[in-house]
C-alpha positions as CSV (number, residue, x, y, z in Angstrom):
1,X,-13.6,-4.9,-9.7
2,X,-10.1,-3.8,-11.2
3,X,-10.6,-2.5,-14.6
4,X,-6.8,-2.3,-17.0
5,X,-7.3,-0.4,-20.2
6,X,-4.4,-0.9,-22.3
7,X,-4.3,1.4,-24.9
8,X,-1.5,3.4,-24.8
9,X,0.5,0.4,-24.5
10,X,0.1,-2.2,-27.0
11,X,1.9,-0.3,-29.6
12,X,5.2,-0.7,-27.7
13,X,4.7,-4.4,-27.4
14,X,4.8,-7.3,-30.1
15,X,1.7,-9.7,-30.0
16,X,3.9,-12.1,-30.9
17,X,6.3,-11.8,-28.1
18,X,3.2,-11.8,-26.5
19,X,1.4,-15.0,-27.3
20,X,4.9,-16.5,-26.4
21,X,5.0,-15.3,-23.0
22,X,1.4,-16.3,-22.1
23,X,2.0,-20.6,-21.5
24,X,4.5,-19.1,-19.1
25,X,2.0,-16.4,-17.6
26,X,-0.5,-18.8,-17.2
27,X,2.4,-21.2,-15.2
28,X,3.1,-18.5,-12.9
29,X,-0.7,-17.8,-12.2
30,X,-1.1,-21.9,-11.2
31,X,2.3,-21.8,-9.1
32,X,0.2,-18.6,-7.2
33,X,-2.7,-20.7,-6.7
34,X,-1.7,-24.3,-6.2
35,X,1.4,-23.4,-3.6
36,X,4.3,-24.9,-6.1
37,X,6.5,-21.7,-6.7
38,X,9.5,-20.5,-4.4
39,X,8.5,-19.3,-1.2
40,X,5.2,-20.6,-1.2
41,X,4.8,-21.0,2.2
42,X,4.6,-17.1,2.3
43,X,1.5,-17.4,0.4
44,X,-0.9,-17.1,4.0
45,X,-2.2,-14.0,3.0
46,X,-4.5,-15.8,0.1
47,X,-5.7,-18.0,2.8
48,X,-7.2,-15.4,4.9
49,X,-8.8,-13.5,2.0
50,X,-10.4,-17.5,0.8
51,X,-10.6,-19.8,3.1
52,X,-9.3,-18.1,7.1
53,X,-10.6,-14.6,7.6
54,X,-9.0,-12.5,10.0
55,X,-10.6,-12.3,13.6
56,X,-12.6,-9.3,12.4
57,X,-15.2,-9.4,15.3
58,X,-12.2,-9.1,17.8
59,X,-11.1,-6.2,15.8
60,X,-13.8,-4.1,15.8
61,X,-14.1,-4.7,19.0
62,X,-10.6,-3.3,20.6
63,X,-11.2,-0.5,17.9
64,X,-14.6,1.0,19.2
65,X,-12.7,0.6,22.5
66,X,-10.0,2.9,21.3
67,X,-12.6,5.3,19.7
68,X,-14.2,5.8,22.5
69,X,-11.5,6.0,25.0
70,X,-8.6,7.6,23.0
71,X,-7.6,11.0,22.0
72,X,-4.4,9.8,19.9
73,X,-4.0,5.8,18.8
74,X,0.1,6.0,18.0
75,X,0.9,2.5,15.6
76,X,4.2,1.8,16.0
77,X,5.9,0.1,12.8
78,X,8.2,0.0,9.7
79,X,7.4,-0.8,6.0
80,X,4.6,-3.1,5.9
81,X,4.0,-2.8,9.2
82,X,2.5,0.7,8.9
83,X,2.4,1.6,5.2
84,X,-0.8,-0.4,4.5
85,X,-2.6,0.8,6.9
86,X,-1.8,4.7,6.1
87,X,-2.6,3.9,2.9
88,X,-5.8,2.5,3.2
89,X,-6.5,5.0,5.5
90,X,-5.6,8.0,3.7
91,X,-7.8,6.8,1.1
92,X,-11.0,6.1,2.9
93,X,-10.8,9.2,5.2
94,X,-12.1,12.8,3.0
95,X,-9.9,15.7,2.7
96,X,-10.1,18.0,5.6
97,X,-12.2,15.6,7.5
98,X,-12.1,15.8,11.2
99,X,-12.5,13.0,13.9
100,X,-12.4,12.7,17.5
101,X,-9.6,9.9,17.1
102,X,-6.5,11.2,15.5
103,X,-4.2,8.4,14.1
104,X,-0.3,8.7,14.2
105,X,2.5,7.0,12.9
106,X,5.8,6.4,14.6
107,X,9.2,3.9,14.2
108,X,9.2,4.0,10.8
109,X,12.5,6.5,10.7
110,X,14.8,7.3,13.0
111,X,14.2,11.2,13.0
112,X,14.8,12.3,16.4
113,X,12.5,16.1,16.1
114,X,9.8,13.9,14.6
115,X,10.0,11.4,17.9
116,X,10.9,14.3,20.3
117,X,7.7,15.8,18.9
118,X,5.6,13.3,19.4
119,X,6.5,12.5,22.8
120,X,5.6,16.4,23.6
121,X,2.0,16.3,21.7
122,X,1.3,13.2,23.4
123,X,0.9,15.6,26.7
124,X,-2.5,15.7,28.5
125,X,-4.3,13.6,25.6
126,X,-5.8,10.2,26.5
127,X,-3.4,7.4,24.1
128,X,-3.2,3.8,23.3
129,X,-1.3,2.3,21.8
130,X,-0.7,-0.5,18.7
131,X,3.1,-1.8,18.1
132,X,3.4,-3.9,15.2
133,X,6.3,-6.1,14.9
134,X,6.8,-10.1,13.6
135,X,10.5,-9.9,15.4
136,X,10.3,-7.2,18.0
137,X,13.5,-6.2,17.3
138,X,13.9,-4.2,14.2
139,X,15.5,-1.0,15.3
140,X,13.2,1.8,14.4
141,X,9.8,0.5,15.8
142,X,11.7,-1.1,19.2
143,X,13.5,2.2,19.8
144,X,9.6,4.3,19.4
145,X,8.1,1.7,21.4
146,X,10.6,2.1,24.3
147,X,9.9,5.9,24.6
148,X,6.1,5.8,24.2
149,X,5.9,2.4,26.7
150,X,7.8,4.2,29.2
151,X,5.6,7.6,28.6
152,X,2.5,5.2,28.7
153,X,4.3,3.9,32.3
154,X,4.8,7.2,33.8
155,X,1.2,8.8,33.0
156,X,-1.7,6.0,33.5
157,X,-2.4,3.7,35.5
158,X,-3.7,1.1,33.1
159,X,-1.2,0.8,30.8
160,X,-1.9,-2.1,30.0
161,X,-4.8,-1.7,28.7
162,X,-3.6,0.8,26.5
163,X,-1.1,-1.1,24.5
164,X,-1.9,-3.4,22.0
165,X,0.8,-6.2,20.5
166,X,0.2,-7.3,17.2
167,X,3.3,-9.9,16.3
168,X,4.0,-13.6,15.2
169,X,2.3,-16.4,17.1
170,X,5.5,-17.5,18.7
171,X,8.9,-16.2,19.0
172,X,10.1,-12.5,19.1
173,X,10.6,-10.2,21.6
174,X,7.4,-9.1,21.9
175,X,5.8,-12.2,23.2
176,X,7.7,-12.4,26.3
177,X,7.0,-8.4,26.9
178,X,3.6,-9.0,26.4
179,X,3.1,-12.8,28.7
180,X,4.9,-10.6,31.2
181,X,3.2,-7.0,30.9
182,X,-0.4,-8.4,30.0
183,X,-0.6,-6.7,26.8
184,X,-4.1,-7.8,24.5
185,X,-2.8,-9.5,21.6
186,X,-3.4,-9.6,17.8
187,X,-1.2,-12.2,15.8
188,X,0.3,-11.8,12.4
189,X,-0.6,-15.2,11.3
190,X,2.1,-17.2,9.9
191,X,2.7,-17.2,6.3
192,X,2.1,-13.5,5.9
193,X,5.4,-11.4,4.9
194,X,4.5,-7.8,6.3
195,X,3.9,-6.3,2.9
196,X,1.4,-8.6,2.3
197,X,-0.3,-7.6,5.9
198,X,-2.1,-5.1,5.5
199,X,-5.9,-7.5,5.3
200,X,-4.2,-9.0,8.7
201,X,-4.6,-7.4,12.3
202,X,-1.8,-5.7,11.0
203,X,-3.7,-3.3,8.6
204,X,-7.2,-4.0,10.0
205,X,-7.3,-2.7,14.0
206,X,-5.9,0.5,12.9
207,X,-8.7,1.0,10.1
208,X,-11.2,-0.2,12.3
209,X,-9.7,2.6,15.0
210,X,-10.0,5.4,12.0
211,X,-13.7,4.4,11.3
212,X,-13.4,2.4,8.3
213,X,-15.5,-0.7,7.1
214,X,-13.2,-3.2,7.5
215,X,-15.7,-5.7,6.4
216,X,-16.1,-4.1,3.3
217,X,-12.6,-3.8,2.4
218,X,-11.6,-7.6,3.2
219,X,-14.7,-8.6,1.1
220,X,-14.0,-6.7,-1.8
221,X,-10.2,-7.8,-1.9
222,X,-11.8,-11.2,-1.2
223,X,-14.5,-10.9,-4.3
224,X,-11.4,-9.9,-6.3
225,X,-9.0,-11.9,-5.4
226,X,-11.7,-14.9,-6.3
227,X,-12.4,-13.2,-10.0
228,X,-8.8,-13.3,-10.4
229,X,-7.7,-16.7,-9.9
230,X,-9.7,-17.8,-13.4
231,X,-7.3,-17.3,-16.1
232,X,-9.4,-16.1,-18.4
233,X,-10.1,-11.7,-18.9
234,X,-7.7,-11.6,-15.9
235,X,-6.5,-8.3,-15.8
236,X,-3.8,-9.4,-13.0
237,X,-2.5,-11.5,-15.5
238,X,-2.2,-8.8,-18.3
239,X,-0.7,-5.9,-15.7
240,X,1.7,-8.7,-14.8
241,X,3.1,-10.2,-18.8
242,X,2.8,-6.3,-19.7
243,X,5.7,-5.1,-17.4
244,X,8.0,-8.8,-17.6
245,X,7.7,-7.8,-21.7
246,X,8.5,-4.3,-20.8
247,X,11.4,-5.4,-18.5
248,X,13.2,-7.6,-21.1
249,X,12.8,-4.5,-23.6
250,X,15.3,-2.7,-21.3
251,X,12.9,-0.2,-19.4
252,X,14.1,0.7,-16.2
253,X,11.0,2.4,-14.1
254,X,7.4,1.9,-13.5
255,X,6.2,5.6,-12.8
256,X,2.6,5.1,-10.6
257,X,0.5,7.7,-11.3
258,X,-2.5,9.3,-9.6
259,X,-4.7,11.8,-10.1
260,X,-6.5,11.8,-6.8
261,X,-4.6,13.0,-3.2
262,X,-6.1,10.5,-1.3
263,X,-4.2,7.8,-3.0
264,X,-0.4,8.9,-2.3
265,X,-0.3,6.4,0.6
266,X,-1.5,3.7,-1.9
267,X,1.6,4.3,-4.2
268,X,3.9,4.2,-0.9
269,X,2.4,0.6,-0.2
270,X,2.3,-0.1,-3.6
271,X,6.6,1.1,-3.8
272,X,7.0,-1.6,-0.8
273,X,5.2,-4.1,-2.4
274,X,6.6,-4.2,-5.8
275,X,10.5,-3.0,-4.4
276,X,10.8,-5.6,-2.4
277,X,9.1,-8.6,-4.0
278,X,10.8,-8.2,-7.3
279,X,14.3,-6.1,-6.7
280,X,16.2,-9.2,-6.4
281,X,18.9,-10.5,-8.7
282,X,19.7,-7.1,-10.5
283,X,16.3,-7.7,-12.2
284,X,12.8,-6.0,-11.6
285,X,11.4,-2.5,-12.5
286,X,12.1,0.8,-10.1
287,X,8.8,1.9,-8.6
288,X,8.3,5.7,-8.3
289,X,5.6,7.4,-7.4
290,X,4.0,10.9,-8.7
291,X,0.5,12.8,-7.9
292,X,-0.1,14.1,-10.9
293,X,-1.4,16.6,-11.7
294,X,0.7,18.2,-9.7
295,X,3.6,16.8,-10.4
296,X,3.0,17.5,-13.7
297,X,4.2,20.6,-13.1
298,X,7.5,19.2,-11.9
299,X,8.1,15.8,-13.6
300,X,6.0,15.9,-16.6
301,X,9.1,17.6,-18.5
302,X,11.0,14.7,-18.1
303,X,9.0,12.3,-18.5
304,X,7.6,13.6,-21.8
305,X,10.9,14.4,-23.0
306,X,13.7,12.5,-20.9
307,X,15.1,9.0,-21.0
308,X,12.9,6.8,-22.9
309,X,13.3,4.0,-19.6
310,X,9.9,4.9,-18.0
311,X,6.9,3.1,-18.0
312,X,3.8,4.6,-16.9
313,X,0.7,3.4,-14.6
314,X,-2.1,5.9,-13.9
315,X,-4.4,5.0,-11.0
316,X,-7.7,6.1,-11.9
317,X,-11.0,6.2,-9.6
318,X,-14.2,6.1,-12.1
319,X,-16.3,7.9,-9.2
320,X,-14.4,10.3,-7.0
321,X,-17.8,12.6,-6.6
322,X,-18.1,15.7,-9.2
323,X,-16.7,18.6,-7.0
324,X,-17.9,21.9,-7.7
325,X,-19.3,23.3,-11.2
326,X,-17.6,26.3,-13.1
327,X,-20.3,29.0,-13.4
328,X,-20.3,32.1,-16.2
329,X,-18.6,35.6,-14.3
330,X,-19.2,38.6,-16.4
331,X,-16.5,39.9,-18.4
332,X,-14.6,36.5,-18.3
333,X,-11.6,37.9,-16.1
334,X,-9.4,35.1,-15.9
335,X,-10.6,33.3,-19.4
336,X,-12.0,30.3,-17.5
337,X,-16.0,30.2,-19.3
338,X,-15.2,28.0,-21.7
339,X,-15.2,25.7,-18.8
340,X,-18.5,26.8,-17.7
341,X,-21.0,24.2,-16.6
342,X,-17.9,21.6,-16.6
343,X,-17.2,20.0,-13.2
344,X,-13.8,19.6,-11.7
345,X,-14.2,15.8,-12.3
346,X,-15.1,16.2,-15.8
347,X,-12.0,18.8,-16.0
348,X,-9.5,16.1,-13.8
349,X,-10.8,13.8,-16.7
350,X,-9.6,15.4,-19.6
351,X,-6.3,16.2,-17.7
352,X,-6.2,12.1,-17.7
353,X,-6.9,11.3,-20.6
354,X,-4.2,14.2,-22.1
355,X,-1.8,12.9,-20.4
356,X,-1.9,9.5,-20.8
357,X,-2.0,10.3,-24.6
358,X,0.8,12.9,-24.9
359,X,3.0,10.5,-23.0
360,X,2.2,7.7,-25.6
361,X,3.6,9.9,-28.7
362,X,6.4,10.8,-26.4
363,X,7.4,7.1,-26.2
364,X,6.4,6.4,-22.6
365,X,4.3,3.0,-22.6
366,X,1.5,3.2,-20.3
367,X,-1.7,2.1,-18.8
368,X,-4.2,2.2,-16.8
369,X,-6.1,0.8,-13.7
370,X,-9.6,1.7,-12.8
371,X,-11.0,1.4,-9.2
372,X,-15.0,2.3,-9.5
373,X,-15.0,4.3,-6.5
374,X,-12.7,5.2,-3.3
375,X,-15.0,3.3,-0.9
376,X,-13.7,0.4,0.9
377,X,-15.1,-3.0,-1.3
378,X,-13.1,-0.7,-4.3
379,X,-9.8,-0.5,-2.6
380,X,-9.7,-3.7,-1.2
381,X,-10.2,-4.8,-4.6
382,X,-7.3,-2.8,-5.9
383,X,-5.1,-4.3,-2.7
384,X,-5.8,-7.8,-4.1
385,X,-4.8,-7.4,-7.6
386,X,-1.5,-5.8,-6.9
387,X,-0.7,-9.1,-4.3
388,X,-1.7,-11.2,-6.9
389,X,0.1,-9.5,-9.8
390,X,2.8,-9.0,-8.2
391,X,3.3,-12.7,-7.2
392,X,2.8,-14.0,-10.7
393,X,5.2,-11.2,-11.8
394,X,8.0,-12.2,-9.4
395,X,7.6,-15.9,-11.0
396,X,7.7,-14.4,-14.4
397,X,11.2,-12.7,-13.5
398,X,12.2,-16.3,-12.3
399,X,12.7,-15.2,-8.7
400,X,11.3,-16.0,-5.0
401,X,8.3,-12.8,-4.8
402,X,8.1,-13.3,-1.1
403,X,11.5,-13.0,0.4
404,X,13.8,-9.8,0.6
405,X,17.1,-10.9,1.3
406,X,19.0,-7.4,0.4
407,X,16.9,-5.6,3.6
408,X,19.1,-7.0,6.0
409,X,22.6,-5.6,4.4
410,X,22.4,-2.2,5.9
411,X,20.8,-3.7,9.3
412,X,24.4,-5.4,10.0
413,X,26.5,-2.5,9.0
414,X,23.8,-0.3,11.0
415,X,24.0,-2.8,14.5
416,X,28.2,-3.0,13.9
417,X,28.6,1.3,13.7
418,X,25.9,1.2,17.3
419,X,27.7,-1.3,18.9
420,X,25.3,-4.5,19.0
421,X,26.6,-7.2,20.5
422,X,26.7,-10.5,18.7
């Protein structure tokens, strides 16, 4: 369960302005849930946490295949073709943990060292592979996929076997590849845009491959996603009037703040998910991402003291373990006992709670969601009540949350420069 505490944010916002917007809040939240808002045929990805679960015994399946047979599982994909899934992942998996499996990333840039790299540590390791593509022909994931399918080609004989498609039901270029090849086959169910994926084959056969409890993580955005559709206490709701109010007042930028490592890839999906859903139409609020409290040490000037067109969201996990205690040392070298008997989660705490404060009397709005724990029930939770938020948001702002026109601008001019046909 999503927790949004709300503090340091209802002084910059009139109740009245408030109770205004809420008729309309509530509109958006039954255009989410009854189909009737623009693009609502994009709205699959409710379905398969309600009503049409993904094929998760098929899943796990393929997964403990890979684990067992695979040095190196590369997924090949762009935006929310990958950044789910290294999300979740990063979350679920423990700082310096190790694991026979190692799980890279590739076609979601066009660096040729990165690529080149790749290709070179791929050497004398056992590899499958996962491409993950609706259309089969966006640029940076076709152009990985050709390299590593032909590296696949020239070094086992089951190939095969060793590349998994996951793509649309119909249509594309993979589906032909594949019918001809005999590539296994997960689908990207209709009704799904690819930031919305990642509780799809999409997101799951990866996790599955790192280890993770899928299970667990499509329940708990399931369990969420059901507490959120009543109206009533509905944080979703609140996180969602809070920032259209914020947005008519002229700010510019939702800052996403955590204080735990292990959720930087959340803030990259969560960047997709609100960039492209809501940057439409000149309207919507810039998502930016810092780890604080490191970046504290590099950002926290300005956004104490700069521009007053930030908003702030800290992503807080209630139970991230304790981490060591601070003992007494004699002579108190580097003046750290007053600390003594603290724990570093006690410590991170207070560096929290400071900073939420300080940025409050420096004129930065800002709130905060609690996840209880980084276990999987608790970020499929959180996964959940950014989809929905983010939906009823995109009504709010009196635009269509589920399309991203603007993506394909640079794709033309990029094709024309390269020489694409028609």
């Amino acid at each position: 369960m999503i927790a949004l505490d709300r503090q340091h944010l209802a002084p910059f916002l009139d109740d009245s302005a408030r109770a205004s917007l809420q008729p309309y809040v509530l509109d958006a939240h039954r255009a989410v849930l009854n189909g009737t808002g623009a693009g609502a045929d994009m709205l699959g990805w409710r379905d398969l946490l309600l009503s049409t679960p993904p094929p998760l015994d098929a899943i796990e399946e393929v997964a403990e295949e890979i684990r067992e047979r695979a040095d190196v599982l590369v997924c090949i994909g762009i935006g929310g073709s990958y950044l789910g899934a290294k999300a979740v992942i990063d979350a679920l998996t423990p700082a310096f943990a190790e694991d026979d499996l190692e799980i890279v990333f590739a076609g979601h840039h066009l660096s040729p060292g990165y690529h080149e790299r790749l290709l070179e540590t791929l050497q004398g390791k056992s590899v499958y592979v996962n491409v993950i593509s609706k259309s089969g022909s966006t640029l940076e994931p076709s152009l990985a996929f050709r390299f590593i399918r032909r590296y696949l080609e020239r070094t086992f004989d089951d190939t095969a076997e060793r590349i998994i498609v996951t793509t649309g039901p119909t249509g594309g270029l993979l589906n032909p590849l594949r019918d001809e090849k005999g590539y296994r086959k997960f689908v990207l169910p209709d009704g799904v845009g690819g930031r919305f994926s990642v509780l799809t084959p999409v997101g799951l056969l990866p996790i599955a491959a790192a280890g993770h409890d899928v299970r667990a993580l499509v329940g708990g955005a399931s369990d969420e996603l059901k507490r959120l559709d009543g109206p009533q206490a509905n944080p979703a709701l609140d996180y969602a009037a809070d920032r259209y109010l914020l947005h008519e007042q002229g700010y510019k930028t939702e800052l996403l703040a955590a204080f735990e490592p292990r959720l930087a890839g959340v803030g990259g999906w969560w960047q997709q998910l609100f960039g492209e859903s809501e940057g439409k139409e000149h309207k919507g609020l810039f998502p930016a991402v810092a780890q604080y409290t490191s970046d504290l040490h590099s950002l926290g000037q300005y956004v104490q003291q700069g521009q007053r067109s930030l908003v702030e969201s800290f992503l807080w996990v209630d139970d991230a373990g304790d981490g060591p205690t601070v003992g007494e040392e004699d002579g108190n070298p580097d003046e750290l006992n007053y600390l003594a008997g603290k724990t570093y989660a006690e410590i991170n705490r207070s560096a929290y709670e400071a900073t939420a404060a300080a940025h409050a009397e420096g004129g930065v709005p800002n709130w905060t969601l609690t996840m209880p724990g980084l276990d999987a029930r608790s970020v499929g939770a959180l996964i959940a009540f950014y989809e929905h938020a983010v939906a009823v948001g995109g009504y709010l702002l009196g635009i269509n949350p589920f399309d991203q026109p603007g993506v394909e601008n640079y794709k033309q001019k990029m094709f024309s420069l390269l020489g694409r046909p028609e």
